[in-house]
ROMAR-981217 format. One record per residue (C-alpha): residue in three letters; x negated, y negated, z. Coordinates in Angstrom, 1 decimal. Last residue first. Layout:
<atoms>
+------+--------+--------+--------+
: code :     px :     py :     pz :
+------+--------+--------+--------+
:  ALA :      X :      Y :      Z :
...
+------+--------+--------+--------+
</atoms>
This chain:
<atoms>
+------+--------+--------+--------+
: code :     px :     py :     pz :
+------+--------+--------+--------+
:  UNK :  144.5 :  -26.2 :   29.0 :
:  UNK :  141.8 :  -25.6 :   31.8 :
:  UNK :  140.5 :  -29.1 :   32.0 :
:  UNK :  144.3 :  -30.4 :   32.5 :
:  UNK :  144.9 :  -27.6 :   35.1 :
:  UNK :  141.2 :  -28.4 :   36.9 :
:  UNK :  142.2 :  -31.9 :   36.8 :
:  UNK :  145.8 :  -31.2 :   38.7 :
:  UNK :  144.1 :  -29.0 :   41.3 :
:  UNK :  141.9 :  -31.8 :   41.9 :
:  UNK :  144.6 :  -34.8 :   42.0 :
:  UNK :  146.1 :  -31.9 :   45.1 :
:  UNK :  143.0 :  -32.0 :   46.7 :
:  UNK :  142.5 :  -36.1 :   46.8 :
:  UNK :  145.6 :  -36.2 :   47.8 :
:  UNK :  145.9 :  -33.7 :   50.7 :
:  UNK :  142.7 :  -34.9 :   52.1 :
:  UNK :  144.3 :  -38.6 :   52.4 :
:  UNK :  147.2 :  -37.0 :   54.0 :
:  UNK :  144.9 :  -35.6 :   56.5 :
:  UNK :  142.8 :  -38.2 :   56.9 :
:  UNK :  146.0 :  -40.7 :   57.6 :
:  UNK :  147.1 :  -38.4 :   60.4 :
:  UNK :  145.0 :  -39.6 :   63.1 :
:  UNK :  145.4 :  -43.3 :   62.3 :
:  UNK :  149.7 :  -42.8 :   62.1 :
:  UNK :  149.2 :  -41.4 :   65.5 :
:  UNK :  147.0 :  -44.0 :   67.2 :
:  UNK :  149.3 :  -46.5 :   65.7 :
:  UNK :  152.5 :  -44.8 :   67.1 :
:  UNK :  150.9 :  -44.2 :   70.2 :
:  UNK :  150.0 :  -48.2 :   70.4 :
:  UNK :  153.2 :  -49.2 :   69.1 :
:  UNK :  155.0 :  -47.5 :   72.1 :
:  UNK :  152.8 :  -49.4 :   74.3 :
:  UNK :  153.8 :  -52.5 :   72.6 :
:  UNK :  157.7 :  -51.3 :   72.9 :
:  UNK :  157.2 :  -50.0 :   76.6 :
:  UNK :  155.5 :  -53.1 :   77.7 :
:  UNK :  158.1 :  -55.3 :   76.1 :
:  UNK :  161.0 :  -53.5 :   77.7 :
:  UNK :  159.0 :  -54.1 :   81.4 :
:  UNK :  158.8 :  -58.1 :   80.6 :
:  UNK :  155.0 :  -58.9 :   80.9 :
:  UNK :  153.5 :  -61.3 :   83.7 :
:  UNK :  154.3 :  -59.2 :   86.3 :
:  UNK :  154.4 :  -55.8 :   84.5 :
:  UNK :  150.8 :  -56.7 :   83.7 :
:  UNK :  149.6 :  -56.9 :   87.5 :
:  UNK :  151.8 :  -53.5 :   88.2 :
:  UNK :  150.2 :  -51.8 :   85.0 :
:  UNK :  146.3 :  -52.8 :   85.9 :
:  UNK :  146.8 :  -51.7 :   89.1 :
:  UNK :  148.5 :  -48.4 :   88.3 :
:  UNK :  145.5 :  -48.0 :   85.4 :
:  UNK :  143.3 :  -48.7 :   87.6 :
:  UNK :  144.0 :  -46.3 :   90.3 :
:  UNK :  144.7 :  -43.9 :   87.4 :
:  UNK :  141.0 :  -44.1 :   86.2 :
:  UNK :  140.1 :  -43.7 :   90.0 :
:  UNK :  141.9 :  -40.2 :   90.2 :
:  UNK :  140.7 :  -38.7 :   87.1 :
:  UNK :  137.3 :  -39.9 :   88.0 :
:  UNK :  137.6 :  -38.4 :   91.4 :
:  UNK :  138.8 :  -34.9 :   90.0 :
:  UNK :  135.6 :  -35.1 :   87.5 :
:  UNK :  133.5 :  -35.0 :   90.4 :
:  UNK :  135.2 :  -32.7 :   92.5 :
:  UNK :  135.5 :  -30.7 :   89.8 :
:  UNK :  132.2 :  -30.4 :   88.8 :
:  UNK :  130.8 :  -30.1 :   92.4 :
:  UNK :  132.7 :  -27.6 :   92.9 :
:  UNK :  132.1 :  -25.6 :   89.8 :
:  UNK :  128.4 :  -25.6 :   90.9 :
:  UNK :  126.7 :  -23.6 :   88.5 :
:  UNK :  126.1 :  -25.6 :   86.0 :
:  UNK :  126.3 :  -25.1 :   82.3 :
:  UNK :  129.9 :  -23.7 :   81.9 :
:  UNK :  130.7 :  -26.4 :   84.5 :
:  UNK :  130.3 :  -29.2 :   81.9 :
:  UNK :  131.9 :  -28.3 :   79.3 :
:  UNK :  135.0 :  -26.9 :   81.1 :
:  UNK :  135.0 :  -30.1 :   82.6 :
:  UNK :  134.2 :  -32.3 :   79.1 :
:  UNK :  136.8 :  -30.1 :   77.3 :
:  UNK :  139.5 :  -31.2 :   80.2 :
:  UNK :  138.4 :  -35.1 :   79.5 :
:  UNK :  139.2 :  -34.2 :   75.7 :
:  UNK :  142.2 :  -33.1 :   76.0 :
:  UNK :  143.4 :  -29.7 :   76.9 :
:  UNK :  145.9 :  -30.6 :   79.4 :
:  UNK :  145.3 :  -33.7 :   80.0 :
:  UNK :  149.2 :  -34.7 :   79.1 :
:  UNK :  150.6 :  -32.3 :   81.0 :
:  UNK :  149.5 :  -33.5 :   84.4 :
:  UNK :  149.7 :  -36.6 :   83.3 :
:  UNK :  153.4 :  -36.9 :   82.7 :
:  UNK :  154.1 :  -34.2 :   84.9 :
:  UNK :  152.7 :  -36.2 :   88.1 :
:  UNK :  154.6 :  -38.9 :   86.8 :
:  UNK :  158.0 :  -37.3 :   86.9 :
:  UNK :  157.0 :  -35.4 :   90.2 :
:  UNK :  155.9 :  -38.8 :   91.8 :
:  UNK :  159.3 :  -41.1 :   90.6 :
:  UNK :  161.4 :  -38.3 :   91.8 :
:  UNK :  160.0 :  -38.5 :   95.3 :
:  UNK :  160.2 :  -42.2 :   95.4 :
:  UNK :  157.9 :  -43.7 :   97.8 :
+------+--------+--------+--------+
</atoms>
């Protein structure tokens, strides 16, 4: 095992679920129990079998799948997700700024 190869994907994921939604769902869900143990324990194997698969999954794709192709389509796949999320706020932005510029035209 690589030793740089764990600390550079332990900090991937470590920092990426920091507060997303799988951390809300923790805090969520001890905050009514009260067994913290059990919660993380709990949550701490799901974490750890949803990266199982993923590892799995990855190796078995990377086999059939050239590795620069997996990073361009999963590239994409941020870029998508990220381009959907901001969309709304554009879309928000527009229809607010086509208000402003009725009220002005209404006002005049």
């Amino acid at each position: 095992m690589t030793l740089s190869l764990l600390v550079s994907t332990f900090f991937t994921v470590f920092l990426a679920e920091l507060g997303d939604k799988t951390q809300l769902a923790t805090v969520a869900l001890s905050g009514t129990s009260n067994r913290p143990g059990a919660v993380f324990f709990g949550s701490a194997s799901a974490l750890v079998l949803a990266s199982l698969l993923g590892a799995l999954a990855g190796g078995s794709i990377a086999e059939l799948i050239p590795t620069d192709y997996l990073k361009l389509l999963a590239s994409l796949g941020f870029l998508t997700i990220g381009v959907r999320l901001l969309l709304p706020t554009f879309k928000i932005k527009s229809s607010l700024q086509q208000e402003i510029d009725g009220n002005e035209t209404t006002d005049a």
